[in-house]
N, C-alpha and C positions, 0 to 999 in steps of 0.2 A: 561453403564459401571458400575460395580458392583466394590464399592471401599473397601478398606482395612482398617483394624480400624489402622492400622500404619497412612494409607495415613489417614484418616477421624482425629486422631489425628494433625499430620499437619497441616491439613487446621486449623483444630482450633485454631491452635496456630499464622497461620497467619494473619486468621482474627482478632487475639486480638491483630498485632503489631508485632509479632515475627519476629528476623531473625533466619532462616533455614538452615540447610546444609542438602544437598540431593546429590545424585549420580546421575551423568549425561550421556552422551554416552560415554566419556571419564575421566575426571573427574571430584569429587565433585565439584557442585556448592556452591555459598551463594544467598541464596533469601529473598526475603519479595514482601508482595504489594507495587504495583507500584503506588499505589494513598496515603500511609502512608506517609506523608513526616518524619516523626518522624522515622521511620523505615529504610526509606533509607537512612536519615542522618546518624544514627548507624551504620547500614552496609557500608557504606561509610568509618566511623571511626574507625573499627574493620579491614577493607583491609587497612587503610590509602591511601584512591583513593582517587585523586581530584572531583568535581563534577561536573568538566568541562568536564570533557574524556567522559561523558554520560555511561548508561550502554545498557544492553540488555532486552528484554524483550520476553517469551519463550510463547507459551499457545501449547493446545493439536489440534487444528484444525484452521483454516484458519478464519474461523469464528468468532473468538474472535477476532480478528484484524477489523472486519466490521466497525467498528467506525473509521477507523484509512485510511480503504483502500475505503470508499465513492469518487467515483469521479475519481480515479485512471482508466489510460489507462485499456483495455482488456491484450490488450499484457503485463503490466504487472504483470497483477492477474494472466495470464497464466503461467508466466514466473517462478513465486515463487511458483504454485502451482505442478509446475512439479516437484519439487525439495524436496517436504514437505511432509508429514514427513521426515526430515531426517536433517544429519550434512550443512545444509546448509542455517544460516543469511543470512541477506539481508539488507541492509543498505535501510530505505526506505523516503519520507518527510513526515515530522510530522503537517505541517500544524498549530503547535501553540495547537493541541490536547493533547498536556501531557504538563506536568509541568517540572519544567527547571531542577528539582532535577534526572532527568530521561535520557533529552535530554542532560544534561549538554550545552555548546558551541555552540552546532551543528543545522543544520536545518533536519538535520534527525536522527534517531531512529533506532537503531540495532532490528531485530524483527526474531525469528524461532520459528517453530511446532518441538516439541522436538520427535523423534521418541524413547525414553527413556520409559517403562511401568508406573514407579513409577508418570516421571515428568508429564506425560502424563493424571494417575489417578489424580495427586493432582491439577492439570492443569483444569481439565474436574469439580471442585469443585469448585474453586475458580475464575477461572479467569484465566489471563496471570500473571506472575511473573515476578519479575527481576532473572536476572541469571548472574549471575559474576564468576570468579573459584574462587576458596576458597584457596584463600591464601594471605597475608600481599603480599604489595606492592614490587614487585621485589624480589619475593621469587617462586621457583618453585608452579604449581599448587599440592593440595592435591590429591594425586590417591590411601589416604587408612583413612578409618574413625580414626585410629591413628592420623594419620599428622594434622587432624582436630584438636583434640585435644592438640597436641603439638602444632598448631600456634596459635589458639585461646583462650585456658584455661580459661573455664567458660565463654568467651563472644558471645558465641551461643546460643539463648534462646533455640533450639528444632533441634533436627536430626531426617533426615527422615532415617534411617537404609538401606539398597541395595547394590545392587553391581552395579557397573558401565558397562556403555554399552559394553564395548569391542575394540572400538576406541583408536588409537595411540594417535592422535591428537583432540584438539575442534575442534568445526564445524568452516567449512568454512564463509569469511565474503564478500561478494559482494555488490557492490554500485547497487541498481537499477536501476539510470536513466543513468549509462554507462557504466555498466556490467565491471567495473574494478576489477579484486579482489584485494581487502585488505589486505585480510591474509588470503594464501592458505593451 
């Protein structure tokens, strides 16, 4: 995959700690790396989210989860990989593999392969990211790089520029180990 000096920008700014806003299949997210703890506490404190809710975590392929999905039924690798690329998390167990500032509360890890181009290139550079919508706590999500700016004003180190996937709604959230959804 041949990346974009936007997207090549991005990462860079990830990997130096940045939080990001980027366009998702529906709307802007906020990201950073998911092993910064310093980063996710900022983006934590910029949505004003507790850091018990846990967050999500996106990458461009199945693969980037290997670390995560060792060990795991067949049928559940199946189960998520039918589904992926596209709007549809997966609530999965984290086995004590991420750090709490990630998991928050919980014994599992919100986890998708974003079918998104942009998240997909900056994805395929760095890693998995966290993915949250972009916007302060109990306030509609952003669906225009305006609104970014009006919630945030200056406390987003870096925009990834794009337009949004075309999606009404986020992606879907499903529990893995009882196929509940979450939030349809």
């Amino acid at each position: 995959m041949v990346s974009s000096w936007r997207t090549q920008q991005a990462a860079r700014a990830i990997r130096a700690g940045a939080v990001l806003a980027y366009p998702t299949e529906a709307v802007w997210g906020l990201g950073c790396d998911p092993w910064d703890e310093e980063a996710v506490i900022r983006l934590l404190a910029i949505k004003s989210r507790p850091m018990a809710k846990g967050l999500i975590l996106i990458a461009d392929n199945i693969r980037q989860f290997d670390f995560l999905f060792e060990d795991y039924p067949q049928d559940w690798l199946d189960k998520m990989a039918c589904t992926w690329p596209g709007p549809n998390t997966w609530l999965v167990p984290h086995r004590d593999l991420l750090p709490e500032w990630i998991t928050g509360q919980h014994d599992s890890v919100a986890v998708r392969v974003s079918d998104h181009p942009l998240v997909r290139e900056l994805c395929a550079l760095v890693g998995p990211i966290v993915s949250t919508s972009a916007n302060p706590q109990g306030k509609d999500p952003a669906r225009t790089r305006l609104r970014i700016e009006q919630y945030f004003r200056g406390q987003v180190d870096h925009v990834l520029g794009g337009h949004l996937g075309g999606r009404k709604n986020p992606s879907v959230i499903r529990d893995l180990r009882s196929g509940e959804v979450i939030r349809p």
